[in-house]
Structures are given as structure tokens and as C-alpha cells.
N, C-alpha and C positions, 0 to 999 in steps of 0.2 A: 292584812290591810296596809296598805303606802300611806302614813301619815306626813302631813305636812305642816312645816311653819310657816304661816303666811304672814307674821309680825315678829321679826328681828334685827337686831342692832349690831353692827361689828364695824368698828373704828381704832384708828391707831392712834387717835389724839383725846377721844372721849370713849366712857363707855369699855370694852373688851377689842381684843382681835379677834378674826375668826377660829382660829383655834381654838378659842373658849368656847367657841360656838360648838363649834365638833364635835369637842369633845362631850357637852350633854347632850347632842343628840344621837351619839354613837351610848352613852350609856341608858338613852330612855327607847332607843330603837325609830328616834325621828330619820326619815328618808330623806327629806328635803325640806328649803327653806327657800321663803322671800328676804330678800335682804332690805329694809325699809331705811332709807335715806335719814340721818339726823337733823331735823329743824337747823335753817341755817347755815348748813355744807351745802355749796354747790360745786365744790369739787368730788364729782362720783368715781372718781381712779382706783381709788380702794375697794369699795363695792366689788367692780366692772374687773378687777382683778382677781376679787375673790372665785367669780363663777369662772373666770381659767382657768385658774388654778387646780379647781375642783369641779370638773366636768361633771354635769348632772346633778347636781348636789342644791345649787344655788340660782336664785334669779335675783336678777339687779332694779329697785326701783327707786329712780334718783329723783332731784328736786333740783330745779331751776327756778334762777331768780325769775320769777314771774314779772316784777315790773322794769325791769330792763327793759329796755327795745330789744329785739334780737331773740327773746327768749323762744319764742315757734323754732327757729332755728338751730338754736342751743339744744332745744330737746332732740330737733332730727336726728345731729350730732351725736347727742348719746346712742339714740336708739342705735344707729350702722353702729357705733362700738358693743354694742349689745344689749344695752338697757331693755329690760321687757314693759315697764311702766312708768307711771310720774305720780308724784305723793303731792297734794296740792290739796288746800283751807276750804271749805267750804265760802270763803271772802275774796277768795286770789282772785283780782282781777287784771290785767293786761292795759296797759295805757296805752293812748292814743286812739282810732277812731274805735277799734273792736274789741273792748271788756273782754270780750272770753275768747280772745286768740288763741292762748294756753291750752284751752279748753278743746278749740276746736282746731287745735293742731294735733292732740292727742288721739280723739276722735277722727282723724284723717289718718294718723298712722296706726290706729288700729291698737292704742296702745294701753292698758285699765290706768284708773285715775285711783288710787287711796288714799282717802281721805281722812284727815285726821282734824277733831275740832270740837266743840264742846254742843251738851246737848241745845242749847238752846240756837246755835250755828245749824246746827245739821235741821231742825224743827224751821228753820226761816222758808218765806217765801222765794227769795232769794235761791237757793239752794237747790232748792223744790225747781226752779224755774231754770237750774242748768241739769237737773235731769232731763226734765220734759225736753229741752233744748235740741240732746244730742243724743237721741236714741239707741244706736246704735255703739255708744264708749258706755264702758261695763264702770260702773263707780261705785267703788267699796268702802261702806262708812267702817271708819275705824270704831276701836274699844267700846261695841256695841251701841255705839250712838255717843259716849262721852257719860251713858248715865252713873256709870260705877264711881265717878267722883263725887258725884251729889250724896249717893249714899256710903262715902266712906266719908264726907265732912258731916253725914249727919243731917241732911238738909232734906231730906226723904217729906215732904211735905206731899199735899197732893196735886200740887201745881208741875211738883219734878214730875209725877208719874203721866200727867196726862201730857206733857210735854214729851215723853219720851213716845208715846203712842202719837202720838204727830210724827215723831221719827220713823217709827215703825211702820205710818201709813204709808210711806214711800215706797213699804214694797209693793205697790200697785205698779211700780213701772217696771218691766221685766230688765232692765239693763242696773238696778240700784239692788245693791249686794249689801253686806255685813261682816264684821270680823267677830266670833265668839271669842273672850279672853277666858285667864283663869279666872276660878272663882276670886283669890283676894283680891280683886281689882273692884272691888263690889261688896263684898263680905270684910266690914271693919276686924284686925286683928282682935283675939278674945285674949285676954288676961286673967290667971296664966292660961298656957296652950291646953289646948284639950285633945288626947288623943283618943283615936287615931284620925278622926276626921276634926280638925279643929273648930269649924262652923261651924254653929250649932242650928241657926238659921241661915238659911238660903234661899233668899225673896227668887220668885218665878220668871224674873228677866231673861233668862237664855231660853226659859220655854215661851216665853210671851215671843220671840223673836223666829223661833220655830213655828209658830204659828202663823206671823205673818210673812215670813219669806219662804220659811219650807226650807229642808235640808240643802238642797240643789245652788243656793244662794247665801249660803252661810257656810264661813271657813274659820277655822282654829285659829289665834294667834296667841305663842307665848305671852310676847313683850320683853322678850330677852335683850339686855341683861337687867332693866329695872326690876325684873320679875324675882329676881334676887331679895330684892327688899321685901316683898309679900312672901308668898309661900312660895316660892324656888321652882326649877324651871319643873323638877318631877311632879310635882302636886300640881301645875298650873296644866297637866296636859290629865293625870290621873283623876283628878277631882272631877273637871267635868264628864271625863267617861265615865266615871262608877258613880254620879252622883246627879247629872241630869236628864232630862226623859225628852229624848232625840228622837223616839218613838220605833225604835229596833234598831239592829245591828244595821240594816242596809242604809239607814239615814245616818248613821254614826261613820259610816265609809266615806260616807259624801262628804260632812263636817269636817273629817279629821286627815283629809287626802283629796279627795275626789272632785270638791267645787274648786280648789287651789288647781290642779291640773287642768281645766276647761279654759284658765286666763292664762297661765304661767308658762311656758315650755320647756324651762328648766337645762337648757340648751347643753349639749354632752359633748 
């Protein structure tokens, strides 16, 4: 199986270099990575460096200032240096006369949108309404919808769950994707650890999400390096293999490789 990362960090000023990167995925057998722009950087040279340096290994998704004037342009720019996508709020809008110029300059270059933003963002009409929009740009909600926060501050009510299923209703539209994370991104640490599997509960969120997008549209993501702070990059990719029901090895191919290489090219 070619596994991939489709949610990681490598920066020289926050965060790790990729070197740190490397090096866990040379010891957990990861092939390849997205490299996910930091909130706030809109200088992608680092990135865009990295996938040189290491042919095949890396894809570049950067962020632009969205409300600049210029920003359609700005993105061109990256893409011809090589960017494969743009990481953009479920809120980014575009000033002046067209809100979703971003949006629909992405969707003309052909380029996937990931999305990162909290559950009740990605649940909006709003949201919902630049799917519909642009059928054709692949937009992938990050860190499973945002729900894993609700339930690691504990707010697990039942307003969070039927709101995350408004998230989930999105996979009715064939271009709106998903990032599975690890489990701690969602399973509050247990005091003290419990081995070997520390969870001891593990609410059905990555299978609820299997159910409505289906493997083919759900992709793995670390969260490297925050992933550090929960359960480390080996347990964020081990857990959900030996511990969620993907429904067989062939859908567990798709998750953990397979739907990453349909957007990504990974350029060598």
C-alpha cells in the first residue's frame, strides 16, 4: 500500500523543517505528503522548495491573501512555480465586485481547495453554497469537519452531533471530500495512559463519515507536527488502521493513499 499524508506542516520559522517530516515518515513507511500552508504565511517559498528538493515525495498547498486585490493572480503565480492547491476558510471571500474570485480562480486552474474551519463553518449555508457553485474544484473539508474539537473541550452535546451530520450531508455533492485525522484529535487524552491502545472509547465519527462519503473521498491526514502533542505521528496513522472499520483492505487503500493521489500529482 502507498500511504499518504495529506495534512502536514514544515516551516522554518514555526512548527519543524521538513526534515522532521522525513524523518517520521521514512520510519512509519509514509510515501508521500501534502504539504498544508500555515494560517497566515503567504509566503509559499518554503513549501515550493521542499517538493525540489525531494522529487516525488511532496505537494505544495499554499494560501493567499484572499482579500488583497490580485489574489486570482497571486494564486496563478504559485500554481506555474508548482503549487498543486490553495487551503482557504470556509468564509474567504474575495472583495470587490466577485466574493468568490479565489474560489473561482481555483476552479479554472483546476486546482483542489482545503479547507480548514470549524464545525459549525463548514455546517453553514454559506459553504454549502460554494460547493454547489463550482462543481467541478474538488474541496476537501479538513480535520473531519472540525468535529474533534467539540469533543475534546467536552461540548459533545447533541446539537454538536447533528451539526456535524449537516457537515456530512455535503457528501451529496461528488466534488466535496474529507480529511480522516488521528484518533487523538477527537478522543480526549485518558489519565494515566492506558496501554496499548490508550482510548478506551472511540465515538463512530470516522465510520459515520465512511458512510457518507465512501472511501474514494476520504483521505488520511497526520496534522504533523501538532500531532506531536496528542498521540505522535506513529499512533495518528496506526490507530485508525487497526482500530477503525473502513470496511476492508481495499477501502483502507483508498483512505490511506489512494483518494490523495486522484487530486495530488506529487510532481518528481
Amino acid at each position: 500500500m502507498v500511504v499518504v499524508d495529506t495534512h502536514c506542516h514544515a516551516s522554518l520559522t514555526w512548527f519543524e523543517p521538513v526534515e522532521i517530516l522525513l524523518d517520521q515518515m521514512s520510519r512509519n513507511d509514509v510515501d508521500k505528503a501534502a504539504l498544508i500552508q500555515i494560517r497566515g504565511q503567504y509566503d509559499n517559498s518554503y513549501i515550493l522548495e521542499c517538493v525540489r528538493r525531494f522529487p516525488g515525495r511532496f505537494s505544495a498547498v499554499v494560501i493567499v491573501d484572499h482579500a488583497r486585490v490580485g489574489a486570482p493572480q497571486r494564486l496563478e503565480e504559485w500554481t506555474k512555480q508548482g503549487a498543486e492547491g490553495i487551503r482557504l476558510t470556509p468564509t474567504d471571500r474575495s472583495p470587490g465586485r466577485d466574493p468568490l474570485a479565489i474560489w473561482r480562480k481555483a476552479a479554472e486552474l483546476g486546482v483542489p481547495v482545503s479547507s480548514g474551519g470549524s464545525l459549525e463553518e463548514f455546517a453553514s449555508a454559506g459553504f454549502e453554497s460554494i460547493i454547489k457553485e463550482f462543481p467541478t474544484l474538488k474541496i476537501i473539508i479538513e480535520h473531519l469537519g472540525g468535529v474533534g474539537r467539540n469533543y475534546l473541550a467536552r461540548t459533545t452535546n447533541p446539537s454538536s452531533l447533528e451539526t456535524y451530520k449537516r457537515v456530512l450531508a455535503l457528501a451529496k455533492y461528488p466534488n466535496a471530500y474529507m480529511k480522516v485525522p488521528g484518533l487523538g484529535e477527537f478522543c480526549p487524552r485518558p489519565q494515566p495512559l492506558i496501554q496499548p491502545m490508550p482510548f478506551a472509547e472511540i465515538p463512530p465519527l470516522v465510520e459515520m463519515a465512511v458512510a457518507a462519503f465512501g472511501p474514494r473521498r476520504l483521505m488520511w491526514g497526520s496534522d504533523f507536527p501538532p500531532v506531536a502533542n496528542r498521540e505522535g505521528y506513529h499512533n495518528a496513522l496506526r490507530f485508525p488502521m487497526q482500530s477503525v472499520d473502513f470496511g476492508g483492505d481495499a477501502n483502507k487503500e483508498w483512505v490511506f493513499g489512494g483518494t490523495a493521489a486522484t487530486l495530488w500529482k506529487f510532481p518528481s
